[in-house]
C-alpha positions in Angstrom: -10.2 -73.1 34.9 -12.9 -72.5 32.2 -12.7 -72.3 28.7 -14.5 -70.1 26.1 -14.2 -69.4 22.9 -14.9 -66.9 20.0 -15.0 -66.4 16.3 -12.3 -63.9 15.3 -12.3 -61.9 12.1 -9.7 -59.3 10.5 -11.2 -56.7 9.2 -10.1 -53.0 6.6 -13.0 -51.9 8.7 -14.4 -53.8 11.7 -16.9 -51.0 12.2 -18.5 -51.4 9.5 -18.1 -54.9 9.5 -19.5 -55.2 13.0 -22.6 -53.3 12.1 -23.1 -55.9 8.7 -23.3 -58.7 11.1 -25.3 -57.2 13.7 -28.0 -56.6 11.0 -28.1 -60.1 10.2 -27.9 -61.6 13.9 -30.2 -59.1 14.8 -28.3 -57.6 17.7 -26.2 -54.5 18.5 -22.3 -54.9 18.0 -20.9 -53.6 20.8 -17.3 -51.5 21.0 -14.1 -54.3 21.8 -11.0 -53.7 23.6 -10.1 -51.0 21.4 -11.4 -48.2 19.0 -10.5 -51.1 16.2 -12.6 -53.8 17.8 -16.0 -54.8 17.6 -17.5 -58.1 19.2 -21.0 -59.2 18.8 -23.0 -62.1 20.7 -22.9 -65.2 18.9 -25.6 -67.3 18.5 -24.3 -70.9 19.7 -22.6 -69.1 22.4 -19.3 -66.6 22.7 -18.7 -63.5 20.9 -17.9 -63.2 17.2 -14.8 -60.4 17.6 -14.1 -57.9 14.9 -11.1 -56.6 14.6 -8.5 -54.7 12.6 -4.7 -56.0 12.6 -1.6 -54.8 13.4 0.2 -53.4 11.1 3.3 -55.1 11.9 1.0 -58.5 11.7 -1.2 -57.9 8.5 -3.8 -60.6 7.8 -4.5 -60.2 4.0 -7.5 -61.3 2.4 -8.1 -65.0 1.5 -10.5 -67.3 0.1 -10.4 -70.7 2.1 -12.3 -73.3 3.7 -13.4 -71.8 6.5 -17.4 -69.7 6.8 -18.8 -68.8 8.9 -22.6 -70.0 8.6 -25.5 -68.0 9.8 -29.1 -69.9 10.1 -32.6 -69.6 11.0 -36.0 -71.8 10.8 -37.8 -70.8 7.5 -41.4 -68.4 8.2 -44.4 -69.4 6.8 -43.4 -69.0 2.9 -40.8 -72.4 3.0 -37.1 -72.6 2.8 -36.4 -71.5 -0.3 -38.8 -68.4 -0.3 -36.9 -67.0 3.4 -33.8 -68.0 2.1 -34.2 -65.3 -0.5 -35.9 -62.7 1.6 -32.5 -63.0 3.8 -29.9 -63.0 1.0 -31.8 -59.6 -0.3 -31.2 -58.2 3.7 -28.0 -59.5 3.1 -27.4 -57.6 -0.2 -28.6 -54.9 0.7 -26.4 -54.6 3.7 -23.4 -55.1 1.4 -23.0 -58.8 0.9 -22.0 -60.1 -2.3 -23.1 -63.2 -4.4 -21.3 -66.1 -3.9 -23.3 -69.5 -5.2 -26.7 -69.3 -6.4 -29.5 -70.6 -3.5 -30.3 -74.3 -3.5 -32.5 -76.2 -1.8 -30.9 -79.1 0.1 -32.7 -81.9 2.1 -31.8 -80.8 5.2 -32.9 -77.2 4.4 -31.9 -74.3 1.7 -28.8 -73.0 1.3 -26.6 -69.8 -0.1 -23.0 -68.8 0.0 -22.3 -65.3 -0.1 -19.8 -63.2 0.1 -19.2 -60.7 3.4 -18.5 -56.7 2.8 -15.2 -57.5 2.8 -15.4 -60.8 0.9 -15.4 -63.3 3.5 -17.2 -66.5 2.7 -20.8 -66.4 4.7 -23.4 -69.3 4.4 -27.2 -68.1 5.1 -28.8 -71.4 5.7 -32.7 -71.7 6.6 -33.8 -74.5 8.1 -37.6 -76.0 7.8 -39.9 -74.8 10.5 -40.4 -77.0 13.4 
């Protein structure tokens, strides 16, 4: 028997939170098991699922530990320059600000905050 895995997230509004993600993964969310669930291809492999609770089994809104982290090879401008073109995309989608940007060794770096305020890392690595 295989396994798979996903990436769930609770969501106020997993349509909306569906089509945020899709805009930064560049692909199309695409409708779940129900009218409340979205699920969207996930880069590494499996689905990242979308969905709204039950009511009988709330999941309330938390900071933690936990991020998911989004990443792509910087274009031609460098790390730090992408990095900031992305977080704009990301703004302007309905992100938050989370940390300021920092360039790292391995790469540059930003934690943001999702629609809905889950923690989101945009990290860019250098071009290959």
């Amino acid at each position: 028997m295989a396994i798979t895995g996903s990436i769930v997230l609770a969501a106020d509004d997993p349509a909306a939170l569906a089509r945020f993600y899709g805009a930064l993964l560049e692909v199309e969310p695409q409708p779940g098991l129900s009218p409340s669930h979205w699920r969207l291809p996930w880069p590494a492999g499996g689905w990242l699922e979308v969905y709204e609770p039950s009511r009988s089994r709330p999941q309330p809104r938390q900071l933690g530990r936990l991020g998911l982290c989004l990443q792509r090879q910087a274009d031609g401008t460098g790390t730090l320059a992408s990095l900031h073109a992305w977080i704009a995309t990301a703004l302007h989608l309905g992100a938050s600000t989370g940390e300021p940007p920092r360039q790292e060794s391995f790469g540059a770096e930003a934690w943001l905050l999702d629609p809905e305020g889950n923690r989101v890392l945009l990290l860019v690595l250098p071009a290959s």
